[in-house]
C-alpha positions in Angstrom: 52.5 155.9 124.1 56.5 155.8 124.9 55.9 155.0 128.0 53.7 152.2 127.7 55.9 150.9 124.6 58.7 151.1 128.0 56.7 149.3 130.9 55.8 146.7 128.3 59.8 146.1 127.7 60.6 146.4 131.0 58.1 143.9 132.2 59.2 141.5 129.1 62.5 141.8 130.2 61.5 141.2 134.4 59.6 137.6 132.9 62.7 136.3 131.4 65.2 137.1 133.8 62.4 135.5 136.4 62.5 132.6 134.0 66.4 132.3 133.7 66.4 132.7 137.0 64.0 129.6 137.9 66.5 127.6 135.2 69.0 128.2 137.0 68.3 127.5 140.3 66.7 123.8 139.2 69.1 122.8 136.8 72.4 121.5 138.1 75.2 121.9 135.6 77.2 119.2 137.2 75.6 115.7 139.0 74.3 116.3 142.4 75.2 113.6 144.6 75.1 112.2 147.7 75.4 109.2 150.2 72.1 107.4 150.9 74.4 106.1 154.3 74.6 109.5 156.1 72.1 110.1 158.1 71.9 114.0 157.0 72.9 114.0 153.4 73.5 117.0 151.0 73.2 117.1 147.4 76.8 118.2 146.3 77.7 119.1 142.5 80.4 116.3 141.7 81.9 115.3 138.7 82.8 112.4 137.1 85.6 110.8 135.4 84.1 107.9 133.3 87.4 106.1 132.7 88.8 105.4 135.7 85.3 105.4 137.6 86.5 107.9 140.0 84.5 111.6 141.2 84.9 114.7 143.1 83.2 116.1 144.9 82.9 119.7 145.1 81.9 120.6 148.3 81.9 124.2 150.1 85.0 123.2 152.8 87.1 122.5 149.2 87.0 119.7 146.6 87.1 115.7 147.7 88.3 113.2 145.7 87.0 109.8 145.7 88.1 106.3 144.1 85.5 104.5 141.9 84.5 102.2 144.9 83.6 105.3 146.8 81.6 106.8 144.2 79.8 103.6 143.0 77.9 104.4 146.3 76.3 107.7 146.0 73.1 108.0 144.2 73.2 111.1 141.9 70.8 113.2 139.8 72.2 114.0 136.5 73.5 117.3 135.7 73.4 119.2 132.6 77.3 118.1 131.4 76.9 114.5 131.8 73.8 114.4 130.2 74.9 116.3 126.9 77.8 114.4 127.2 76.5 110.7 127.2 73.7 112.1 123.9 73.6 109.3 121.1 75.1 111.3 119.1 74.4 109.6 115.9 70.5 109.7 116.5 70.9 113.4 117.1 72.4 114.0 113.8 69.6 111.8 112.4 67.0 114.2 114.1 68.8 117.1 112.8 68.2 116.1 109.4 64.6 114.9 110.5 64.2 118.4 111.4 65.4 119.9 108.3 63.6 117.9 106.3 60.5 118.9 107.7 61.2 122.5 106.7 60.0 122.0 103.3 56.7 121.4 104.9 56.6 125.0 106.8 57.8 126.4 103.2 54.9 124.2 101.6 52.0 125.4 104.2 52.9 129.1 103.2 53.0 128.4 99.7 49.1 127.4 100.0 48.5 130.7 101.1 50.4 132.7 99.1 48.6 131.1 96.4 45.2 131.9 97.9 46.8 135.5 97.4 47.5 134.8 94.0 51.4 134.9 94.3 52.7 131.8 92.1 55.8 131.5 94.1 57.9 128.3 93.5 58.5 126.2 96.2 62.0 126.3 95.9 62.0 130.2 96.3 59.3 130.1 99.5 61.8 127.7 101.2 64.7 129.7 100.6 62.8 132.9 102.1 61.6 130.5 105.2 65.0 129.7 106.0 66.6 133.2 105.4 63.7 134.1 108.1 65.2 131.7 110.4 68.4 133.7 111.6 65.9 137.1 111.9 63.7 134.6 114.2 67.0 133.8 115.9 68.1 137.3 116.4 64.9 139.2 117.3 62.0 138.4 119.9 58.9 135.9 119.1 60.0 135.6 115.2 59.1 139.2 115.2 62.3 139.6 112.2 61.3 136.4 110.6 58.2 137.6 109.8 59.5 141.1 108.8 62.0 139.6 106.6 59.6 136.9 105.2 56.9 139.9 104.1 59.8 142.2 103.0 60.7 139.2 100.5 57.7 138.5 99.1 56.2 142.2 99.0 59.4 143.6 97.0 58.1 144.9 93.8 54.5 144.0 95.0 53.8 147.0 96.9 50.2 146.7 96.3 50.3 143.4 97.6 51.5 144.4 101.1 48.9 143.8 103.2 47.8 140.2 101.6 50.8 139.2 102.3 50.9 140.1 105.9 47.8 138.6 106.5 49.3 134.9 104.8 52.4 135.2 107.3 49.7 136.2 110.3 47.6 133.0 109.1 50.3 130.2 108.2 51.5 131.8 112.3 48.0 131.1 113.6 47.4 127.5 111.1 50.7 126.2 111.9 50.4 127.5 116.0 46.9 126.0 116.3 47.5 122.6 114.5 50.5 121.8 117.1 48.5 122.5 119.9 46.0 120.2 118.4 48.4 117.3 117.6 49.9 118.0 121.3 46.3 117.4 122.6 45.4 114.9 121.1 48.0 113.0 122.1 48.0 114.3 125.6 44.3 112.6 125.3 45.7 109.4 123.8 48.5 108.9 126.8 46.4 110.5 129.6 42.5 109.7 128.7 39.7 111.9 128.6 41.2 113.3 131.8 44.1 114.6 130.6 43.9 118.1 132.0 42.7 121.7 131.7 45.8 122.5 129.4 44.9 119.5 127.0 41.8 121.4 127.0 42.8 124.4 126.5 45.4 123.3 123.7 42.7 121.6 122.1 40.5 124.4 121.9 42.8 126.4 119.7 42.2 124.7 116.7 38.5 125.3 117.6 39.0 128.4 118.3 41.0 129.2 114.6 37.7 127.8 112.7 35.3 129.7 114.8 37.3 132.7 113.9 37.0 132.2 110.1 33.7 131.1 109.8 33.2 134.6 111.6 35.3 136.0 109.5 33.5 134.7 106.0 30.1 134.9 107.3 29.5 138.1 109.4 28.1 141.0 107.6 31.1 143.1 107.9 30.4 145.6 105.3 27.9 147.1 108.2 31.3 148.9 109.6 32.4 151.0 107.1 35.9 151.8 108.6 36.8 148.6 107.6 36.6 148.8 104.4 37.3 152.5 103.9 39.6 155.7 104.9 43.1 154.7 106.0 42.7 151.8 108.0 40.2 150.2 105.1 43.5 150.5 102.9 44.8 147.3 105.0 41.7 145.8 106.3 40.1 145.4 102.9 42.5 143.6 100.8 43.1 141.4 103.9 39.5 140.8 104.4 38.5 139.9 100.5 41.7 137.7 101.0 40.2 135.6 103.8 36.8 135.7 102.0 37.8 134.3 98.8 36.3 131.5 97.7 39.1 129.1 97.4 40.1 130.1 101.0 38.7 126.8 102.4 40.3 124.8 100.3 43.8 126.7 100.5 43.2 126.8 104.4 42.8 122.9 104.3 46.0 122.5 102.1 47.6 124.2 104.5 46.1 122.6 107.6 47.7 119.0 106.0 51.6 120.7 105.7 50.8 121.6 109.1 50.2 118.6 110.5 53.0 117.5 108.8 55.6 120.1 110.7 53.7 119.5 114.0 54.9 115.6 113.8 58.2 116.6 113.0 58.9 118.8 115.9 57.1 116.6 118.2 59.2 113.3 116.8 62.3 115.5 116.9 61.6 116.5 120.9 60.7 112.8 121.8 63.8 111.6 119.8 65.8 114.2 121.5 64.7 113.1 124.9 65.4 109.5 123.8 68.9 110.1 122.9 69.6 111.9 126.1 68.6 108.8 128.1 65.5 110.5 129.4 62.2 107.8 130.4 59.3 109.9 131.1 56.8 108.6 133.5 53.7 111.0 132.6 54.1 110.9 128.6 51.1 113.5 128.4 53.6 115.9 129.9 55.8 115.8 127.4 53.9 117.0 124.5 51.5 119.3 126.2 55.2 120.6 127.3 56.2 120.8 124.1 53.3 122.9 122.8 53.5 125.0 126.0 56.9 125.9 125.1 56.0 126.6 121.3 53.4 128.9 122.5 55.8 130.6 125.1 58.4 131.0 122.0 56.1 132.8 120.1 55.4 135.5 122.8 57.8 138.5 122.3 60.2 138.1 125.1 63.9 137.8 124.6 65.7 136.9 121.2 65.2 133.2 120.8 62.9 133.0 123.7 65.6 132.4 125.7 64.5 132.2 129.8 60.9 131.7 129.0 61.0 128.2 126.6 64.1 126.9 128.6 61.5 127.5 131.7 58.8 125.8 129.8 60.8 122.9 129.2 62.0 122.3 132.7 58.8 122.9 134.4 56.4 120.6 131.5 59.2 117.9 131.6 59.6 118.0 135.4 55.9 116.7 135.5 56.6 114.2 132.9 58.8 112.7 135.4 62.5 113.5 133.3 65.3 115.4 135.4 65.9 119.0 135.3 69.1 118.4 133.4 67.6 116.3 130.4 64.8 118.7 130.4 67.0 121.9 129.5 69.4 119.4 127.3 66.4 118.8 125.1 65.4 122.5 124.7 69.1 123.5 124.0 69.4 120.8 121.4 66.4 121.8 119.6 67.3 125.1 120.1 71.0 124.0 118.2 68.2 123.0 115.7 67.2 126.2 115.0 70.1 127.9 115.0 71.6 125.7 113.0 69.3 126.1 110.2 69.4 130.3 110.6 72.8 129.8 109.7 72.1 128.2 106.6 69.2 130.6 106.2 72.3 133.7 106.4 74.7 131.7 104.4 71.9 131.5 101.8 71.0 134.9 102.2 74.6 136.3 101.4 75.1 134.0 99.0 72.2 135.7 96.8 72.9 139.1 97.2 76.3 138.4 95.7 75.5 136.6 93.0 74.3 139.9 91.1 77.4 142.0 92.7 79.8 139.4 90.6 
């Protein structure tokens, strides 16, 4: 068993230093130019000074300097420090806020199902606990400590309670996964046509594939296998199942299928605004939200803290084929990423803020 916990971290840890890897080689932190005149030219990192006009180029014999009649001439793709530094920065505060905004709708879509669990738990307090969760999302792999810290707030003093809760985090990660692979699809289908592509497919199958589940779920004569509902493994299993069974599950589910929708248009607005204010004009729209979800799905795999290598990969590969430049590509997942972090600080600040409240 230790040693199959170990392969499984080593190989974890081989995909996303294969992934940082790939980002970068492709992504250029400073412009790559060079002159359309020469007959052999070479794409050199230069950089630019946008007062004067003037650039230098940083070549492997030693660094050239070049007046801005000089530099007007080479044609040059975008590195990562231009483009973060030419972001509107005023419609990327704007998202920001967007963003945070729409996590009252994630707080909302767990509420639902805490209520299906019979835990009448003010919005207000949910919120807080979803954005506490946020900096354990931050620090461990896949959300794994978001989660943890999410079902260690709600369970305290509800020991019996446990495993319902666990299964309401589990489905409001499935509902909220599924939905934006849904929304991603169908717009893939609405920019790309019926042909959009096997991942629009496959993206749009999830949601499919969530119902199929439950009606599985509520309909198949489980109570045939006993081990699921008794000895040690029934202690979990049978709570969770009568939870998923309840009666006003549909309806709950549904509820939380509408919050959901509403989060998946917030990141998806929040990604296209984000590759807006970077200057970026896709030429494959599709692209850039079956990228999107791609990445969402890759983030939630438990590979380094943050997803780092493997959503920055996602990005940079999805957006490629949407026709934006390596260096908008990865500007758009750190900003987002800035997103996140951002609001796991507020989720910490919160957090000490209430456990010293009762100290004083």
């Amino acid at each position: 068993m230790l040693s199959c916990r170990s392969d499984v971290r080593v190989l974890r840890w081989v995909l996303a230093a294969i992934a940082l890897a790939f980002v970068v080689w492709v992504v250029p932190v400073h412009d790559r130019c060079w002159d359309p005149r020469a007959p052999a030219s070479t794409h050199v990192p230069t950089s630019r000074d946008d007062g004067s006009g003037r650039c230098t180029i940083h070549a492997r014999s030693g660094d050239v300097n070049l007046d801005s009649d000089q530099c007007a001439q080479l044609q040059c793709e975008p590195g990562l420090a231009s483009t973060m530094r030419h972001a509107r920065v005023g419609l990327v505060a704007a998202l920001l806020a967007f963003y945070g905004i729409g996590t009252l709708a994630w707080a909302a879509r767990w509420r639902a199902l805490l209520a299906l669990a019979r835990l009448d738990v003010p919005l207000r307090s949910v919120w807080r606990v979803s954005i506490e969760a946020q900096a354990g999302g931050v620090l461990l792999p896949g959300g794994i400590g978001g989660d943890a810290l999410r079902i260690a707030s709600m369970a305290a003093g509800r020991s019996n309670r446990t495993a319902i809760v666990i299964a309401s985090v589990l489905l409001d990660r499935a509902v909220g996964l599924a939905v934006v692979a849904g929304s991603a699809a169908a717009l893939a289908f609405a920019w790309g046509g019926l042909q959009a592509g096997p991942l629009a497919d496959l993206l749009g199958a999830l949601p499919a594939a969530l119902l199929v589940a439950m009606i599985a779920v509520r309909r198949a004569p489980l109570e045939r296998i006993r081990w699921l509902f008794d000895g040690r493994v029934g202690r979990f299993t049978k709570p969770v199942l009568e939870y998923l069974r309840d009666p006003r599950a549909p309806h709950a589910i549904a509820v939380a299928v509408g919050f959901s929708l509403l989060v998946a248009g917030v990141q998806l607005v929040a990604i296209r605004g984000l590759i807006f204010a970077l200057g970026g004009i896709p030429t494959a729209e599709k692209w850039v939200y079956v990228g999107t979800a791609m990445a969402f799905v890759v983030s939630a795999l438990p590979a380094l803290p943050g997803a780092w290598g493997t959503a920055d990969a996602a990005y940079v590969f999805f957006f490629g084929l949407a026709g934006l430049r390596p260096g908008t590509s990865l500007a758009v997942c750190l900003m987002y990423r800035l997103f996140w972090y951002l609001s796991g600080v507020a989720g910490a600040i919160l957090h000490v803020l209430r456990r010293e409240k009762p100290a004083k």
